[in-house]
LUMLUMLUM-173930 format. One record per residue (C-alpha): y, x, z. Coordinates in steps of 0.05 Angstrom, whole numbers, plus 5000, padded with zeros to 4 digits. Layout:
<pts>
YXZ;...
</pts>
This chain:
<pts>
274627590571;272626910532;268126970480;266026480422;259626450387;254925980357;257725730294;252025190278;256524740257;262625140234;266325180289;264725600357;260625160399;259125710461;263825940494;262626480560;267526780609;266027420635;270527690690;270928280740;264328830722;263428360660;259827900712;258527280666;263126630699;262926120653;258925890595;259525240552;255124990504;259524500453;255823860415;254224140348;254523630300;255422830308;250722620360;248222030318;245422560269;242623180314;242922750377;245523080441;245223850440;250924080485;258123790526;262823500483;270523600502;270122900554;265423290595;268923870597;274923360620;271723060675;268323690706;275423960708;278423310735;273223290795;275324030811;281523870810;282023220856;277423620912;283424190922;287923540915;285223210971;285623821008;291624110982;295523570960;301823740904;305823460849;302424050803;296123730816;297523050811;301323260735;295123710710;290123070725;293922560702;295722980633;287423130630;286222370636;292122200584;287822840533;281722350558;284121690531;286522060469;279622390458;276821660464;281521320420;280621940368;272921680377;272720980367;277421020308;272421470271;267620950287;271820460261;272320860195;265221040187;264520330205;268819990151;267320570099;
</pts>
């Protein structure tokens, strides 16, 4: 069961995962807020990224498929979007 809480900023920034015997598996803390205002106060979506990424490429290297090799590669392409999202807002806040 996910559930969202935390709504410092508006949106959900926790987000927990409990699973069998609502035995907590998971929980993420979201940046709330730009970082250049609060500073850093939890993972933003990159983070999330590469932590999956890493998990990922270790079954990879052990159990090698094309499924594998798709899901990374689409993570890293959601990467380079995230980044390019970022640096245009820059760019914005920058020329504003």
């Amino acid at each position: 069961m996910l559930e969202w809480s935390d709504k410092s900023d508006g949106f959900p920034c926790r987000v927990k995962y409990y699973g069998k015997d609502e035995e907590l598996w998971m929980d993420i803390k979201f940046q709330a807020n730009p970082v250049k205002e609060v500073g850093k106060n939890g993972m933003c979506m990159l983070d999330v990224l590469d932590s999956m990424i890493k998990r990922l490429n270790d079954f990879d290297s052990k159990w090698p498929c094309k499924e594998n090799a798709m899901a990374i590669s689409y993570m890293e392409e959601a990467k380079r979007w995230l980044k390019t999202k970022r640096e245009r807002r820059i760019q914005e806040r920058v020329n504003a």
